[in-house]
N, CA, C and O of each residue as an XYZ file, in Angstrom:
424
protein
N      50.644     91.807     98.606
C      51.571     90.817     98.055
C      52.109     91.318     96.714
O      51.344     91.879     95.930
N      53.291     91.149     96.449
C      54.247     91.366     95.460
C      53.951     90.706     94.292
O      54.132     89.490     94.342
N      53.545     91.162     93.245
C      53.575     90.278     91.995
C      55.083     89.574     91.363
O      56.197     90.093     91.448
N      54.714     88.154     90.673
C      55.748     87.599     90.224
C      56.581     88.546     89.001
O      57.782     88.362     88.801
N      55.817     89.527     88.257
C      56.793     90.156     87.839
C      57.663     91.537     88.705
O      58.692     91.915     88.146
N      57.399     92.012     89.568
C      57.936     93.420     90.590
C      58.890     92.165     90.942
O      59.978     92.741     90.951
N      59.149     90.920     91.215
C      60.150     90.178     92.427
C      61.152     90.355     90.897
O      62.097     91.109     90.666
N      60.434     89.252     89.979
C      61.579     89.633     88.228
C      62.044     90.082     88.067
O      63.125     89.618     87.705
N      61.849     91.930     88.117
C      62.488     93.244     87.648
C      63.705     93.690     89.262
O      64.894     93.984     89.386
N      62.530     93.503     90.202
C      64.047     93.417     91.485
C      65.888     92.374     91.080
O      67.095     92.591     91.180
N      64.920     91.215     90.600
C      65.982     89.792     90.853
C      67.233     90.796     89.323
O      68.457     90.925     89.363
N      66.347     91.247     88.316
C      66.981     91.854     87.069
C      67.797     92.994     87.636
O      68.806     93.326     87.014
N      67.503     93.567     88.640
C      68.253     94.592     88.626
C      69.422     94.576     90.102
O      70.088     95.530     90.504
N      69.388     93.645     90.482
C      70.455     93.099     91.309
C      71.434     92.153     90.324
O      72.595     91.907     90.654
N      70.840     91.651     89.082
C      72.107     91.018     88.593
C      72.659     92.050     87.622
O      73.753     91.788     87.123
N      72.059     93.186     87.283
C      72.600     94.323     86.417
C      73.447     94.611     87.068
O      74.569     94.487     86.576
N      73.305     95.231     88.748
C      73.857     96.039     89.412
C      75.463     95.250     89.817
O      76.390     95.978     90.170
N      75.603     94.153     89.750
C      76.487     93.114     90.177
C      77.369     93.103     88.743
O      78.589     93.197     88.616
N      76.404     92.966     87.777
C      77.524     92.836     86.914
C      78.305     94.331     86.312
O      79.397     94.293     85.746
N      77.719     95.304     86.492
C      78.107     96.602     86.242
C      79.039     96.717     87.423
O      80.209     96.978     87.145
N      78.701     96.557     88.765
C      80.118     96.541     89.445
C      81.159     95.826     89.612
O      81.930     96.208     90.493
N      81.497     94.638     88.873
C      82.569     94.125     88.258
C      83.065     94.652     87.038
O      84.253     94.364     86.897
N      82.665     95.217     86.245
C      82.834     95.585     84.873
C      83.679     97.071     85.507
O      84.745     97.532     85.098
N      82.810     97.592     86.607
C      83.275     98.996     86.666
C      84.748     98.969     87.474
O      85.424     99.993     87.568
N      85.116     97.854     87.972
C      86.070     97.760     88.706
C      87.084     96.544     87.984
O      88.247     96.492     88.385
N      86.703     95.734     87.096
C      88.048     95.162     86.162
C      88.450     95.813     84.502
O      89.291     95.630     83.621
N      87.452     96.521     84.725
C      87.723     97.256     82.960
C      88.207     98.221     83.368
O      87.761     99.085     84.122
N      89.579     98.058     82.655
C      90.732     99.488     82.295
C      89.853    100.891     82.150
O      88.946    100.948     81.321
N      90.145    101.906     82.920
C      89.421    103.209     82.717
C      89.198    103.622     81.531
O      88.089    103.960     81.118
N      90.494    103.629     80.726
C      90.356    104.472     79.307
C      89.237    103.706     78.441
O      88.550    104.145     77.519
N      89.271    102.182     79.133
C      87.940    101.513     78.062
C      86.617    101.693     78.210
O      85.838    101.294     77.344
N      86.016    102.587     79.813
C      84.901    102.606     80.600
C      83.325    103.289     79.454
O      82.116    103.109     79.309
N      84.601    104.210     78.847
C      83.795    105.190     77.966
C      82.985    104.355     76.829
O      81.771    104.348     76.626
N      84.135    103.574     76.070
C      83.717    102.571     74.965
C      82.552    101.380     75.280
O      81.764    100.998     74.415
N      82.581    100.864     76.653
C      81.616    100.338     77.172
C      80.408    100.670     77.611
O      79.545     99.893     78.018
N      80.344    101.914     77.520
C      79.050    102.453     78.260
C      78.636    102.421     79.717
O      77.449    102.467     80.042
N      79.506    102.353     80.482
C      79.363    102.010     81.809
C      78.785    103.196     82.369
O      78.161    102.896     83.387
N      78.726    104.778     82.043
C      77.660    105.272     82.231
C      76.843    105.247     82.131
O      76.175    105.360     83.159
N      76.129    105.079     80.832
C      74.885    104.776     80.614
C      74.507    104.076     81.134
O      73.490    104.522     81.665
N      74.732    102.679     81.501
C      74.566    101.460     82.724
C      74.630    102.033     83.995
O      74.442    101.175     84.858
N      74.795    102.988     84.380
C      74.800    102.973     85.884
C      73.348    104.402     85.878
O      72.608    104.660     86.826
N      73.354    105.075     84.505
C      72.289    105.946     84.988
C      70.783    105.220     84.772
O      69.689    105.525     85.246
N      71.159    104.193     83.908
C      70.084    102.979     83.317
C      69.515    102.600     84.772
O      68.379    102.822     85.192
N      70.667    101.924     85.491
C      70.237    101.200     86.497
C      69.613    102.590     87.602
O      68.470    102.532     88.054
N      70.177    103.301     87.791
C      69.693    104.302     88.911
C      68.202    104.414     88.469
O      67.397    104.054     89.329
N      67.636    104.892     87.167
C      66.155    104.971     86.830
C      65.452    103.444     87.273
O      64.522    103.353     88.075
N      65.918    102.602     86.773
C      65.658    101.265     87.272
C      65.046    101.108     88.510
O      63.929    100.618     88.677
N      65.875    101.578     89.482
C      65.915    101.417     90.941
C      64.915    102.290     91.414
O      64.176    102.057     92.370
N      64.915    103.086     90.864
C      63.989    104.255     91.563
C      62.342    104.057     91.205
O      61.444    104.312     92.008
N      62.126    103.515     89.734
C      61.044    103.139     89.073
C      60.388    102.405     89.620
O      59.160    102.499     89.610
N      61.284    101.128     90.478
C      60.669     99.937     90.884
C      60.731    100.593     92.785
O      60.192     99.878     93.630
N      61.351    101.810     93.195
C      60.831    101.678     94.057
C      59.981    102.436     94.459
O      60.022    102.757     95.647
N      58.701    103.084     93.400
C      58.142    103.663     93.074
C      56.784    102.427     93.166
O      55.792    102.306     93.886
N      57.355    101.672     92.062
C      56.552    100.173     92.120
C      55.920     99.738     93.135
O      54.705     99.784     93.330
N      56.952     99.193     93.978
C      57.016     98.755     95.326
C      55.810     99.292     96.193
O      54.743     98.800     96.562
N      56.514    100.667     96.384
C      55.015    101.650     96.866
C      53.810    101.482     96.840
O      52.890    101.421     97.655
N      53.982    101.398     95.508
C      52.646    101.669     94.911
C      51.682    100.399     95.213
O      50.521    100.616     95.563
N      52.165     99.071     95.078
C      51.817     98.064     95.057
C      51.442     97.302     96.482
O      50.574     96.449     96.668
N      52.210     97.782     97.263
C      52.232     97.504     99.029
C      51.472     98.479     99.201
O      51.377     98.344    100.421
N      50.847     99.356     98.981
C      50.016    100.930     99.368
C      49.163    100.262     99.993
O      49.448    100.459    101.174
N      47.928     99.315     99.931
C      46.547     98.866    100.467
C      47.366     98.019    101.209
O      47.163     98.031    102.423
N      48.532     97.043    100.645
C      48.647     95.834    101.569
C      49.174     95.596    102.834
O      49.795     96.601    103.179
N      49.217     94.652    103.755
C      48.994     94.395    105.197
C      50.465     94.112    105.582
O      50.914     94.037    106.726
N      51.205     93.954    104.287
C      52.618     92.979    104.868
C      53.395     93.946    104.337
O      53.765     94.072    103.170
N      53.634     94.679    105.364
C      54.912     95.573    105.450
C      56.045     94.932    105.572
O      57.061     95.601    105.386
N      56.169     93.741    105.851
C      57.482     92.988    105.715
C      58.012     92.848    103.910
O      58.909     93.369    103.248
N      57.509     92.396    103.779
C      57.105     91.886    101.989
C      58.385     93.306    101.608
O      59.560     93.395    101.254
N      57.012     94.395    102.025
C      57.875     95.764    100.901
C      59.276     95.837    101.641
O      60.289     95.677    100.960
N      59.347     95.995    102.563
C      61.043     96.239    103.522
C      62.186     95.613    102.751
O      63.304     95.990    102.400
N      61.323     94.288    102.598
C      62.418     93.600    101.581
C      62.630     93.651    100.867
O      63.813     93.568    100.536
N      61.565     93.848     99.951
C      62.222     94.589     98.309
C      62.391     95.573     98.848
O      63.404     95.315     99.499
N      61.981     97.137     99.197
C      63.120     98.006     98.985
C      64.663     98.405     99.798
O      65.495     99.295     99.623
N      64.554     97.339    100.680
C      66.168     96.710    101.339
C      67.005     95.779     99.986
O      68.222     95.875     99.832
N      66.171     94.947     99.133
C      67.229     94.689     98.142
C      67.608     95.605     96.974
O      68.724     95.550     96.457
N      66.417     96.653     96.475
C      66.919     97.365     95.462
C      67.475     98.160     96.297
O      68.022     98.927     95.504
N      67.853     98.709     97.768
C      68.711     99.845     97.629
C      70.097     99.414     97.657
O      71.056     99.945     97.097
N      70.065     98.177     98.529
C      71.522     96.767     98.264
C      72.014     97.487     96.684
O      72.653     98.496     96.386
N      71.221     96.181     95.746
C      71.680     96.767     94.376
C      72.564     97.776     93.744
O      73.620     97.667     93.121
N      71.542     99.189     94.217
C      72.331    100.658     93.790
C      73.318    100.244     94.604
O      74.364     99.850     94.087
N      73.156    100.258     96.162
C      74.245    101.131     96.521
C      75.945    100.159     96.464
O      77.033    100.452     96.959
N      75.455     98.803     95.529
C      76.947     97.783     95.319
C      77.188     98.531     93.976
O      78.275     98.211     93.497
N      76.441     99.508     93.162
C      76.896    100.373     92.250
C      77.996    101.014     92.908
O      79.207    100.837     92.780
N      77.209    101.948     93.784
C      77.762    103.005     94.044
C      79.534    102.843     94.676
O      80.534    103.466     94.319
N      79.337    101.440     96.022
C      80.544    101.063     96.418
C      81.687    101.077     95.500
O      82.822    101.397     95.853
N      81.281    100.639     94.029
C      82.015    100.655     93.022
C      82.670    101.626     92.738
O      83.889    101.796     92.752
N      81.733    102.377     92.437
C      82.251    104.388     91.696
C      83.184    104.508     92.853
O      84.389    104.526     92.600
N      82.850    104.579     93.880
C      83.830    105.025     94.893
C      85.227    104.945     94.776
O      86.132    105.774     94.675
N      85.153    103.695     94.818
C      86.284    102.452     95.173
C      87.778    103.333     94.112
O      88.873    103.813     94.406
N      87.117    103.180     93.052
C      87.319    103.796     91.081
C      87.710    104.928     91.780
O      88.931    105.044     91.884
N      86.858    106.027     92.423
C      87.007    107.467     92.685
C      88.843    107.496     93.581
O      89.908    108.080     93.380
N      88.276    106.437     94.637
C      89.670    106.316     95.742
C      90.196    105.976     94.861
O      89.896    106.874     94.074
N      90.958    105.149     94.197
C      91.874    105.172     93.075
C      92.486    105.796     92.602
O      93.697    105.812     92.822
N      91.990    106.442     91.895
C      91.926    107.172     90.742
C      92.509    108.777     91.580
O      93.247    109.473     90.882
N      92.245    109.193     92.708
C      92.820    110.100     93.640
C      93.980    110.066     94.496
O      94.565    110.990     95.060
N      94.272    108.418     94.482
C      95.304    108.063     94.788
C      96.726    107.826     94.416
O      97.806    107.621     94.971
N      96.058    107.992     92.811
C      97.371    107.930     91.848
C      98.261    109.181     92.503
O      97.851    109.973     93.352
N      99.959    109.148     91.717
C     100.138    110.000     92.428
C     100.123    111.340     91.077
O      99.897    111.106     89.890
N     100.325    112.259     91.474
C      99.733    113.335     90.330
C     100.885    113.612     89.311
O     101.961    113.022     89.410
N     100.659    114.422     88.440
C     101.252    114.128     86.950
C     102.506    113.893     87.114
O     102.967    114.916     87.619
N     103.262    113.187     86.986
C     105.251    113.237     87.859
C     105.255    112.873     86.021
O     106.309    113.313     85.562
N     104.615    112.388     85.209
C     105.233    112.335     83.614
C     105.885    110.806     83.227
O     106.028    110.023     84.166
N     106.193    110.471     82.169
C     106.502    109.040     81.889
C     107.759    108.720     83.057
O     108.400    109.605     83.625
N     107.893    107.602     83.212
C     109.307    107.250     83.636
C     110.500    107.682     82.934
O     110.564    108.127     81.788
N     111.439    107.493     83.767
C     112.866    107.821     82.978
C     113.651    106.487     83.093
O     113.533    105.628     83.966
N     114.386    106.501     82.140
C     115.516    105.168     81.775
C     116.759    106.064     82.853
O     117.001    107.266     82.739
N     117.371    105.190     83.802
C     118.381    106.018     84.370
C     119.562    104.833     83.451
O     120.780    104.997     83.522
């Protein structure tokens, strides 16, 4: 069985991961830097990995393999609504079309 703090640090890092992928997808690029939204996403990746390290560790003797499935089915949820993000940003951002230069006044 899962301790009430391992469910805490899961529930914490699904609302990190949620709010970093809104942030990463309504904040203007040039501002991404000033925000730290890297650091937040490598924050959260250690996060994720720590606790599913946790997880492991903690389900190791125990009987309810259901229990762990679920936490580590929600922290990989978490990351990977990061990751959907970066993407999304990546398709974008590749989609622009390439340097054509300011507009012109005709």
């Amino acid at each position: 069985m899962m301790t009430p703090l391992l469910n805490r640090r899961i529930a914490e890092l699904e609302l990190d991961a949620a709010v970093l992928r809104h942030r990463l997808l309504h904040v203007p690029l040039a501002m991404q830097e000033d925000c730290n939204l890297r650091a937040s996403h490598r924050i959260i990746g250690r996060e994720a990995l720590s606790l599913f390290r946790a997880v492991r560790q903690e389900t190791r003797d125990g009987d309810d393999g259901s229990e762990c499935d679920e936490a580590l089915s929600r922290i990989e949820a978490a990351y990977r609504l990061v990751h959907e993000a970066i993407a999304v940003l990546a398709d974008l951002i590749l989609a622009e079309p390439a340097a054509a230069g300011p507009p012109t006044r005709h």
